[in-house]
N, C-alpha and C positions, 0 to 999 in steps of 0.2 A: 219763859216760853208761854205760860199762860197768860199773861200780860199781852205781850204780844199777837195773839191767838185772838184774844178779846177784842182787839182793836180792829183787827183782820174781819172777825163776826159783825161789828159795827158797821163795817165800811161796806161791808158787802149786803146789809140788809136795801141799801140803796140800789142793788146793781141788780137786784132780781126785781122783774115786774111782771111780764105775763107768764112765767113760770111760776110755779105751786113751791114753796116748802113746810110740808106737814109734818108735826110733833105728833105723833101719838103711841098707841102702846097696846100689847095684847097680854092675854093671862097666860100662864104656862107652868106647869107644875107648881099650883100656889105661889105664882112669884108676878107681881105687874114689870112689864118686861118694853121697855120705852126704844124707839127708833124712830130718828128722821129720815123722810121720803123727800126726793127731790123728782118733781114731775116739769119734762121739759115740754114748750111749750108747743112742742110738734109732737105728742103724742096726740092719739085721739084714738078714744074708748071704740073699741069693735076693733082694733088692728093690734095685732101681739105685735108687744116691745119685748126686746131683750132686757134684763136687768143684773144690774150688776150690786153685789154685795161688799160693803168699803169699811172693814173691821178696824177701829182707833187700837191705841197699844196700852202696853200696862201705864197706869193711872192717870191715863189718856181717856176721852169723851167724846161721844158720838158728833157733838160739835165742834171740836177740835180738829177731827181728823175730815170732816166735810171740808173746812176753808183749807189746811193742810195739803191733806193728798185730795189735791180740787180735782174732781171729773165733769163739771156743770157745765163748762164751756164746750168740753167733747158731747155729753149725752146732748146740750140743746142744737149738735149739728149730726149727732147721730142717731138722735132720740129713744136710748133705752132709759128705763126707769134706775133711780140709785140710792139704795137704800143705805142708811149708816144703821148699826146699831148698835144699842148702849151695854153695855157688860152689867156685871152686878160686884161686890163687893166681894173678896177675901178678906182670909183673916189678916191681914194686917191695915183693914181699911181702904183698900186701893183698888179701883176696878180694873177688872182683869176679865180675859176669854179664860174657860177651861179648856185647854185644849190638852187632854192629858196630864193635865197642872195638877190636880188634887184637887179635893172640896166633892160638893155632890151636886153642883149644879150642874143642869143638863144643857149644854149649849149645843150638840150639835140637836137635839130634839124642839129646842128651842128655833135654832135656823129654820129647821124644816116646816115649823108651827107659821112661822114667820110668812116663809114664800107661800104657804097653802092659804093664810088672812091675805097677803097683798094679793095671790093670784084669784081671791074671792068677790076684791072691789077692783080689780085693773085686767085689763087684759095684756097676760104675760105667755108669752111664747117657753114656753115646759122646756125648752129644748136649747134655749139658751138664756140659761142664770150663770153666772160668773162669781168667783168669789175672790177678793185682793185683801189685801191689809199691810199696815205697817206695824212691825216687832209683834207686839203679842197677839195684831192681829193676823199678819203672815205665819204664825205657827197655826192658828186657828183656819185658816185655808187648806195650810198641808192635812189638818186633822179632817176636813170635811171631806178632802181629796178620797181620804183613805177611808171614815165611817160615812157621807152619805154622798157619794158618787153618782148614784142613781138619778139624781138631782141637779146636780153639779157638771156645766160643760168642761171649762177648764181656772185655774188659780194662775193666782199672783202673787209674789211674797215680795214688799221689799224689806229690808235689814230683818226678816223673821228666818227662823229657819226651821227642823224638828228635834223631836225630842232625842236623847239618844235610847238608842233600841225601840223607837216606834214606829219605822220601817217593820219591824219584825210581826206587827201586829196590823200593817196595813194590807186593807183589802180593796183596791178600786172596784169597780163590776165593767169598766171599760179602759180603753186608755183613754191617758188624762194628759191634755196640754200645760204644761207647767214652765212660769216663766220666775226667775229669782235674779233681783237685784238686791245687789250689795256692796257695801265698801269693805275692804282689806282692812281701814285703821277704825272699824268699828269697833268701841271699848263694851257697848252693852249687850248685844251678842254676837259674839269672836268669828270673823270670819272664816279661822281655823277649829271651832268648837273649843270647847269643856266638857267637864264629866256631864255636863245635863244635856250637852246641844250639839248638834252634829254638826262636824265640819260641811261647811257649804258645797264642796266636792263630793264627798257621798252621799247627799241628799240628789245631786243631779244625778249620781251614778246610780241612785236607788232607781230616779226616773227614768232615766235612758235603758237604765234594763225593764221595767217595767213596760215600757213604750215598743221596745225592740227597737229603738234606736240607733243610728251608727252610732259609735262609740268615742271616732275622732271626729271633734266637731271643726265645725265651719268659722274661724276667727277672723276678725275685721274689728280694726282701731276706731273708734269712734272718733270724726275729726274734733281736735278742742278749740272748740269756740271760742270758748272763755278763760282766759289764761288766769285769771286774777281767783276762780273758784279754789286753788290748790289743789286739784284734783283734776284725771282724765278719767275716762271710761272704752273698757275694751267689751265686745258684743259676741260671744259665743251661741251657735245655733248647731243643735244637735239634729239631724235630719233624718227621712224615710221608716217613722215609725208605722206602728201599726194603723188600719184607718188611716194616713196622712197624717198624723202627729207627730210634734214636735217640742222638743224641752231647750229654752231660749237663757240665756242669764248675760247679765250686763255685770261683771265687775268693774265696780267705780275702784280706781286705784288711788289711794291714799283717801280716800271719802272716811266719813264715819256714819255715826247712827241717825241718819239724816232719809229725807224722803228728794231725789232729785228734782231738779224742778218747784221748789215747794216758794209757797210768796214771801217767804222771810228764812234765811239761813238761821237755823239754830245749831251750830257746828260747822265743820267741811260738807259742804255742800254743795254734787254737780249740778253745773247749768247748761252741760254741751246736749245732754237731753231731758224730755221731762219723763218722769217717771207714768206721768199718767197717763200722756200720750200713745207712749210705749209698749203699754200695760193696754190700753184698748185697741192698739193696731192687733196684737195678739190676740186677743179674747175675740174681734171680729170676724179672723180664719175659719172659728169654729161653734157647732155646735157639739150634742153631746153624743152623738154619732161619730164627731170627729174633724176634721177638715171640710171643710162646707164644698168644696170640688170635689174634695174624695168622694163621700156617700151619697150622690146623686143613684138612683136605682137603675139598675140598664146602663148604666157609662163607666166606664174603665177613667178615674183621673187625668190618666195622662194621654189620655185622646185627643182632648183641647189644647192647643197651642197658642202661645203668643211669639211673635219674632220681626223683627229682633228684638230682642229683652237684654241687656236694657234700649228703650226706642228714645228716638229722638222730632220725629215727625208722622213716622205714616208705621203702624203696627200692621201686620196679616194674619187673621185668623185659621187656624188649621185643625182639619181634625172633625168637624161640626158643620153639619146642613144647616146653611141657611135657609131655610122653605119657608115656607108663606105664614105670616104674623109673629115671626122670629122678632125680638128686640131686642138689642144690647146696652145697658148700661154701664158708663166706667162710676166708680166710687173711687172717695180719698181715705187717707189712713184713720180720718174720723167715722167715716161710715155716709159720708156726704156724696149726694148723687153729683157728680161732676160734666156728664156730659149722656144725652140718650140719643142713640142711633135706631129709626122705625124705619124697619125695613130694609136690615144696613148690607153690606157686602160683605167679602171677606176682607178686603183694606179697609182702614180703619185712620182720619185725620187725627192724628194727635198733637198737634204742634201747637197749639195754643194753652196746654195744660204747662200749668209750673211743674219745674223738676220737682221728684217725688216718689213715692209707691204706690202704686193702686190696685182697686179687684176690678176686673174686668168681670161680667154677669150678662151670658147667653141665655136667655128665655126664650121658653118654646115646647108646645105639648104640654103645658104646664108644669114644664119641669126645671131645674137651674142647674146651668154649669158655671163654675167660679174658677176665674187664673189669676194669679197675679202678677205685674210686671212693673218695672220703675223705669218713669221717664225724665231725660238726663236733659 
């Protein structure tokens, strides 16, 4: 893997040019505490970016899991900031997150030191930091979920899961959008649990009650594209949480400890989706209010309409005054402005958009209402 990994670091030192990748590192409880930053090259200082947090796994490396679970081609068309950062050493030599692990390193104080340095030289939007990881950094997500929420919009876990009995000690301070992929024939952590790790089923069902979420969720086969990966993926969405939250999980069937989508199979490994894609279509929904259509102030969510959904050519707005200096923009599942209507109507030409998902964004009074709809 790391061979392979290295070669991936190589190849890709060529492919970045006007975008930034900076090595550095801050103090934190007596400990030099290192992380790479990847700044896309549509940032630009005075405008908050969202940023996303992308935790490598046990004796896994902030470099590793950069070219692995890759977000660089999503942030430089959706442009949040993406931080990796590096673990430190247990006792058997291997880096690892604490995430409820043992030892007395303080990681989630460490996170938090973290976002207040980056949010000290970049301008980050407080309102949407995201945290993902693969294996030990997906447990390290759930852990932030639960100790520093305050922080924290929504996670992503893929092959990580929690500890057992650490539900019992979590405390969000709001609901929390939580999305888990995983594979069934994961050998390294069981998609049915062990005595240390919770089966992947009561981790959602911890979130779905925390959420107030329906309870039978919303299933749809993922189509397989790729017949030669040994593996499909099925898409569960849990819906009508509180705030407009929602808890999403992709089981990849017969997958293993793999990240899908990754640029080199190290195992079964899906390719019918990419995990990162996935992972940011999610985390864009929301900030840490919640559903970015739910918590507009003065609007009821479901005031806004789109229809038909799914469209095929011409959508109709409903719901919303168009009045004077109204603008609407559609975005893609990366966060890419796709189409701006000044001064639009309530019909709306869609026909020249590839099939897909999108948010539709009402502006107006300085205020934003967000829908989303997929056009076929």
């Amino acid at each position: 893997m790391k061979i392979l990994l290295s070669i991936l670091f190589i190849l890709g030192i060529t492919a970045v040019n006007a975008q930034q990748t900076i090595t550095s590192s801050i103090m934190h409880d007596g400990l030099q505490r290192s992380y790479i930053l990847y700044i896309p090259a549509s940032y630009s200082a005075g405008t908050d970016a969202p940023l996303v947090l992308n935790f490598h796994g046990y004796t896994s490396n902030a470099t590793e899991q950069l070219f692995y679970g890759d977000f660089r081609p999503i942030a430089d068309t959706a442009g949040f900031l993406l931080v990796h950062p590096e673990g430190t050493l247990d006792g058997s030599n291997q880096t690892y997150w604490n995430a409820d692990w043992g030892g007395t390193v303080d990681d989630i104080g460490f996170t938090a030191a973290l976002i207040d340095s980056l949010s000290a030289q970049y301008s980050i939007n407080q309102d949407r930091v995201y945290s993902t990881g693969m294996s030990n950094g997906g447990f390290m997500s759930y852990t932030l979920a639960c100790s520093l929420s305050d922080r924290i919009a929504a996670i992503a876990s893929v092959t990580g899961s929690m500890n057992t009995g650490q539900s019992l000690n979590c405390n969000p301070q709001h609901p929390m959008p939580v999305m888990e992929i995983h594979g069934t024939a994961d050998a390294v952590v069981p998609y049915t649990g062990n005595v240390n790790i919770s089966p992947i089923s009561s981790v959602l069902a911890y979130w779905v009650n925390n959420n107030v979420c329906d309870v039978t969720p919303i299933e749809t086969a993922v189509p397989d594209l790729v017949l030669g990966d040994g593996c499909t993926a099925t898409h569960f969405v849990y819906e009508n949480g509180n705030s407009g939250v929602e808890v999403e999980h992709y089981r990849i069937n017969l997958g293993g400890h793999t990240w899908p989508g990754a640029p080199v199979a190290l195992g079964t490994t899906n390719y019918d989706i990419s995990a990162s894609e996935k992972i940011w279509e999610f985390f864009a929904q929301y900030d840490i209010y919640g559903k970015i259509s739910a918590n507009v102030e003065g609007l009821d969510a479901v005031t806004l309409h789109v229809y038909p959904n799914p469209a095929q050519s011409v959508i109709q707005l409903e719901g919303i005054d168009m009045q004077l200096g109204t603008t609407v923009e559609i975005q893609n599942s990366y966060g890419k402005t796709v189409a701006f209507f000044n001064q639009p109507q309530a019909e709306l030409d869609v026909s020249k958009l590839p099939s897909g998902v999108y948010f539709l964004r009402v502006l107006n009074d300085n205020t934003i209402h967000s829908v989303k709809f997929m056009k076929q």
